[in-house]
C-alpha positions in Angstrom: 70.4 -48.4 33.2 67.0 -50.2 33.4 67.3 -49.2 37.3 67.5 -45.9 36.3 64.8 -45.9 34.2 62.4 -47.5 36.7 63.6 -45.0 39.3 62.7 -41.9 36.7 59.3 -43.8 36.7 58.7 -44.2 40.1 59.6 -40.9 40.8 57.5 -39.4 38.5 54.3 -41.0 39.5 52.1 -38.5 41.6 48.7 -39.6 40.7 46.2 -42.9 39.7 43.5 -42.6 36.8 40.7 -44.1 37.7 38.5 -46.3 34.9 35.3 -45.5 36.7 31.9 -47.7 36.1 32.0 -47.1 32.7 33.2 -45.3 29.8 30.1 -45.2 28.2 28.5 -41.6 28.3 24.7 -42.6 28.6 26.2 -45.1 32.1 27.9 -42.6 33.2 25.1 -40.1 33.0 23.0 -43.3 34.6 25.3 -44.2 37.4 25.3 -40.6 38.2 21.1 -39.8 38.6 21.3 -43.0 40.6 24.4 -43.0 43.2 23.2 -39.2 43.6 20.0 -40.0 44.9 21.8 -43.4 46.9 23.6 -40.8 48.8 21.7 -38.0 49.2 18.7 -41.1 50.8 22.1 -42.4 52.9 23.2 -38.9 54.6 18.9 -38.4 55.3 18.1 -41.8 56.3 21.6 -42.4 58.9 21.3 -38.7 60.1 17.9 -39.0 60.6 18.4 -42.3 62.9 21.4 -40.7 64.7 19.2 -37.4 65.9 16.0 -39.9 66.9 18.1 -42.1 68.8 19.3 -39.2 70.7 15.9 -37.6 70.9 14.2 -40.4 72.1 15.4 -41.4 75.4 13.5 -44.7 75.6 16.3 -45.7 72.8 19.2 -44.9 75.2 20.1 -48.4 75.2 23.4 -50.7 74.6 21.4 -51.8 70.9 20.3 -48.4 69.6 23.9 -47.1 71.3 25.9 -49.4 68.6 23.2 -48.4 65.8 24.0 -45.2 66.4 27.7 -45.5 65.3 26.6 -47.6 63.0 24.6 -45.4 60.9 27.4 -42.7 61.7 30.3 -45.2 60.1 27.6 -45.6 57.0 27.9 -42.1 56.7 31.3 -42.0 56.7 31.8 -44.8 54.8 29.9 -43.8 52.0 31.3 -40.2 51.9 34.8 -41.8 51.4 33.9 -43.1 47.8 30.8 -41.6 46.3 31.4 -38.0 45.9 34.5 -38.4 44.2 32.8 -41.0 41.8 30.0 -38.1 41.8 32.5 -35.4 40.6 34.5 -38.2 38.2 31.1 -38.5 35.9 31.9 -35.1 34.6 36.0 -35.8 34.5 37.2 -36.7 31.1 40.3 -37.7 33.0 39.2 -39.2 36.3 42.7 -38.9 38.1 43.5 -38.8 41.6 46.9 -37.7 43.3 48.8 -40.5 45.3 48.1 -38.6 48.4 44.6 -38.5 48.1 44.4 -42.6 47.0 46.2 -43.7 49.9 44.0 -41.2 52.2 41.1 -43.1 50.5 42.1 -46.2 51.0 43.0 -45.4 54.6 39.6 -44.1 56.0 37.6 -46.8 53.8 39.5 -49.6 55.2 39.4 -48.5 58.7 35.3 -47.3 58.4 34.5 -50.8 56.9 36.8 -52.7 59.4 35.0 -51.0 62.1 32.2 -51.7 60.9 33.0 -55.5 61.0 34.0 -55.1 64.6 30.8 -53.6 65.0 28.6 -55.6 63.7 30.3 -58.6 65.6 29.4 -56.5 69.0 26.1 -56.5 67.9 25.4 -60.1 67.7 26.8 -60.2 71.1 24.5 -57.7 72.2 21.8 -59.3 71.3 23.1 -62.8 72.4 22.9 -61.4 76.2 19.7 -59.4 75.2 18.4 -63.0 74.0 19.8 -65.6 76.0 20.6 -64.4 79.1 18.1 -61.1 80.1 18.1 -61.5 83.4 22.2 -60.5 83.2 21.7 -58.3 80.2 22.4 -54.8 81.9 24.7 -56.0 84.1 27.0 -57.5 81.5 26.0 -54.9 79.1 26.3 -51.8 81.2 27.3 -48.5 79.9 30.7 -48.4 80.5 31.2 -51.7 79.2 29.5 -50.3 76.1 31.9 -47.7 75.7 35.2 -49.6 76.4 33.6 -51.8 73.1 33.3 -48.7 71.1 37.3 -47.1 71.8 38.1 -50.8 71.6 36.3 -51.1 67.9 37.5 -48.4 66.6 41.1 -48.6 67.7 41.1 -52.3 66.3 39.5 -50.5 63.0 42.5 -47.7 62.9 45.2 -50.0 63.5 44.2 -52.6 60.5 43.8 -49.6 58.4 47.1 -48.3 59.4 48.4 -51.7 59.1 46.9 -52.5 55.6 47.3 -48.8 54.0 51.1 -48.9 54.7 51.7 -51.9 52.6 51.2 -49.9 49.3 53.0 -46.1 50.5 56.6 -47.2 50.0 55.6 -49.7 47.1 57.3 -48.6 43.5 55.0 -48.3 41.1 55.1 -47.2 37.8 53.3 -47.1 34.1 50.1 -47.9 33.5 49.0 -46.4 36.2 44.9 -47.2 35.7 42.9 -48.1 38.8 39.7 -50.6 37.2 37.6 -49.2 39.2 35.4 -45.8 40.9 37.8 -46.0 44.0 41.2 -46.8 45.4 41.3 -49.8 47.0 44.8 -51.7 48.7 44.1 -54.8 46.1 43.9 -52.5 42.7 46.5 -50.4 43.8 49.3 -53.1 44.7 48.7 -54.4 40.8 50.0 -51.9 39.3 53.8 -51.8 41.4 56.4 -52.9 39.5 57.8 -55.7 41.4 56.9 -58.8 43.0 53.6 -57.8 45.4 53.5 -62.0 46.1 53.7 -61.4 49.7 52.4 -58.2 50.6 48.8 -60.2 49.2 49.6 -62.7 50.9 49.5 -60.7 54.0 46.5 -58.7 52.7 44.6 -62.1 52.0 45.9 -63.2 56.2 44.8 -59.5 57.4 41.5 -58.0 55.9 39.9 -61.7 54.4 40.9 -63.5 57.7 39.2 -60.4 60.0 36.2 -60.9 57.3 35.7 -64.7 57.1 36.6 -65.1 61.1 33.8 -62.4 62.1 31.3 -64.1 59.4 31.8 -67.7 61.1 31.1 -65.8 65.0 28.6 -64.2 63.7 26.7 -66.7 62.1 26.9 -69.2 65.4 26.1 -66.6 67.6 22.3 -66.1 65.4 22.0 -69.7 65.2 22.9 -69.8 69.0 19.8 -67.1 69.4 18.0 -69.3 66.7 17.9 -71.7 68.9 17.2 -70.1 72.1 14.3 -67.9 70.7 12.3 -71.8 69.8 11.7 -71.7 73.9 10.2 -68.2 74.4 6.5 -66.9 74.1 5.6 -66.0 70.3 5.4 -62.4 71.0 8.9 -62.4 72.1 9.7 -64.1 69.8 8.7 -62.6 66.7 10.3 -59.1 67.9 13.8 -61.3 68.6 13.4 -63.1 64.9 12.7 -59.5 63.6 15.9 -57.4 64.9 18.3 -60.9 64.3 17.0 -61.0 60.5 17.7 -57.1 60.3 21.3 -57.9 61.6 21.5 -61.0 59.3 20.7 -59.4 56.6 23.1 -56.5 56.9 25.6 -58.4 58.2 25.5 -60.8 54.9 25.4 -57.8 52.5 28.5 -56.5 53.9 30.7 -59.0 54.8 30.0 -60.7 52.1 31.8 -58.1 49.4 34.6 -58.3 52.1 35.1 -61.9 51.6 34.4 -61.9 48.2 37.2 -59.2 47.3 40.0 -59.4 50.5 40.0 -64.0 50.7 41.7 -64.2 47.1 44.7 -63.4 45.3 44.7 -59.7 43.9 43.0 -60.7 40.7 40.1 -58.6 38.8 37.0 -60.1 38.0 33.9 -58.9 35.9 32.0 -58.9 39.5 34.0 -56.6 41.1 32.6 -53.3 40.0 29.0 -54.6 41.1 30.2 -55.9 44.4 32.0 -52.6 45.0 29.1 -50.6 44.4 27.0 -52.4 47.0 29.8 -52.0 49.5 29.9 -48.1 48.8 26.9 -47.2 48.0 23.7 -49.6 48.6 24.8 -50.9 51.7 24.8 -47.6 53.9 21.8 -47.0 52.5 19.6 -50.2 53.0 21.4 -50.3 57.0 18.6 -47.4 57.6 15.8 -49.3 55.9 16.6 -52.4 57.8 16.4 -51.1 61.1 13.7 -48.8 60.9 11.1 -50.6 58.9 11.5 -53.9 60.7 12.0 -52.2 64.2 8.7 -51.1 66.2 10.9 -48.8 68.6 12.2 -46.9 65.6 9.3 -46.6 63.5 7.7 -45.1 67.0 10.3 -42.7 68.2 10.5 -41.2 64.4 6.8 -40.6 64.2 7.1 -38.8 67.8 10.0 -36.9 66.2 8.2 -36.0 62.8 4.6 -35.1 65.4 7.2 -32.9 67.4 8.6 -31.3 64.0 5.3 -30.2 63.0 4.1 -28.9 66.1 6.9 -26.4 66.0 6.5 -25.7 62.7 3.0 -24.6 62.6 3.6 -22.4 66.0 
């Protein structure tokens, strides 16, 4: 009988509710103004880096080549998450079909992991750029640059096919309340009814061990540059220290919420909400502040861009 009953249950379950941010009206109306004008800045500002980069032909480089996906993942990234949040503001209900959850959590997890993948070719990048220039286009060449790319974001698709498929075939029934603005693999996997021990187990081994492993190569491969940089000229330098503390920086921002939420048991925490929401929405939006306001390059190809804008416009 009581397998019955939990096979009328799982049977019957075709969608998630999500909690959202808040249930507070005046939040909600809040967290609306402002991830509005996060994404709208985030689709301007990654566009707008995308079309200079391939304007600009001085920035057909290995570097600006892996910003350029970069700010084209942020994109993506972001569009996975926000506008649904956007459209739940005005939702009394704030549901979401099963399909469309594990479709979420498919494309988030395989933009962020990508993203991870990416930002770890980076560092390289600019550990050859850094430390050994004299090899730096040989070694970084461009179809060496594009075997990296196929190779990112194959690894990226296969951990989110790898990750997503834990939860399809999972039974879940009531409540069925996601505590958050999203779907994610560790909310989800909460609410099966039966023993998930395991399947976090191998989320904890897949997604935290990718994040933590890529943190650790990351951070001796800056403090490998660190240490090179202390035998160039100052001018060098200074433009080196400048593009590794934009990488730093966004590398620390992002990886961080990865640690923070994939390294541990499936467990909610008062943080979570305000981690997510730098993950899906302030993230992909500082990435094009970074690089452009602490990149001389960048600042000068979008002024040539803007110049060549206006020109047209007044002809």
């Amino acid at each position: 009988m009581e397998e019955a009953v939990l096979l009328n249950q799982t049977t019957a379950l075709t969608y998630f509710r999500l909690r959202g941010l808040s249930t507070n009206q005046n939040v909600q109306m809040a967290a609306f103004a402002m991830f509005l004008v996060f994404y709208v800045l985030t689709l301007i500002g990654n566009i707008l880096i995308v079309i200079t980069i391939i304007y600009d032909h001085h920035l057909h480089t290995p570097m600006y080549f892996f910003l350029s996906n970069l700010s084209f993942i942020d994109v993506c990234h972001s569009t996975v998450t926000v506008p649904k949040m956007l459209i739940d503001t005005w939702s009394a209900e704030k549901l979401i079909s099963f399909d469309a959850c594990v479709t979420q959590m498919f494309f988030l997890h395989l933009f962020a992991c990508t993203e991870i993948f990416l930002l770890t070719v980076m560092a390289y990048d600019r550990y050859v750029a850094i430390c050994k220039p004299l090899q730096y286009m040989t070694v970084m060449n461009w179809k060496v640059c594009v075997l990296l790319a196929v190779a990112l974001w194959t690894g990226g698709t296969i951990h989110s096919i790898a990750l997503t498929s834990l939860t399809i075939k999972l039974p879940y029934c009531d409540p069925h309340d996601i505590d958050n603005f999203f779907c994610d693999v560790p909310q989800v996997i909460k609410l099966a009814c039966t023993d998930t021990h395991i399947i976090e187990i191998l989320i904890v081994s897949n997604s935290g061990l990718i994040s933590v492993v890529c943190f650790v190569v990351l951070v001796v491969s800056y403090v490998v540059i660190l240490v090179s940089l202390r035998q160039q000229i100052s001018e060098g330098r200074r433009k080196a220290l400048s593009t590794c503390a934009a990488h730093l920086t966004v590398v620390t921002l992002f990886l961080g919420h990865c640690i923070f939420i994939y390294s541990r048991p499936s467990t909610s925490l008062p943080e979570d909400k305000v981690v997510s929401v730098f993950f899906t929405a302030v993230t992909p939006l500082l990435n094009p502040i970074i690089y452009t306001l602490r990149n001389e390059d960048m600042k000068n190809a979008l002024n040539k861009l803007m110049g060549r804008v206006k020109g047209r416009e007044k002809k």
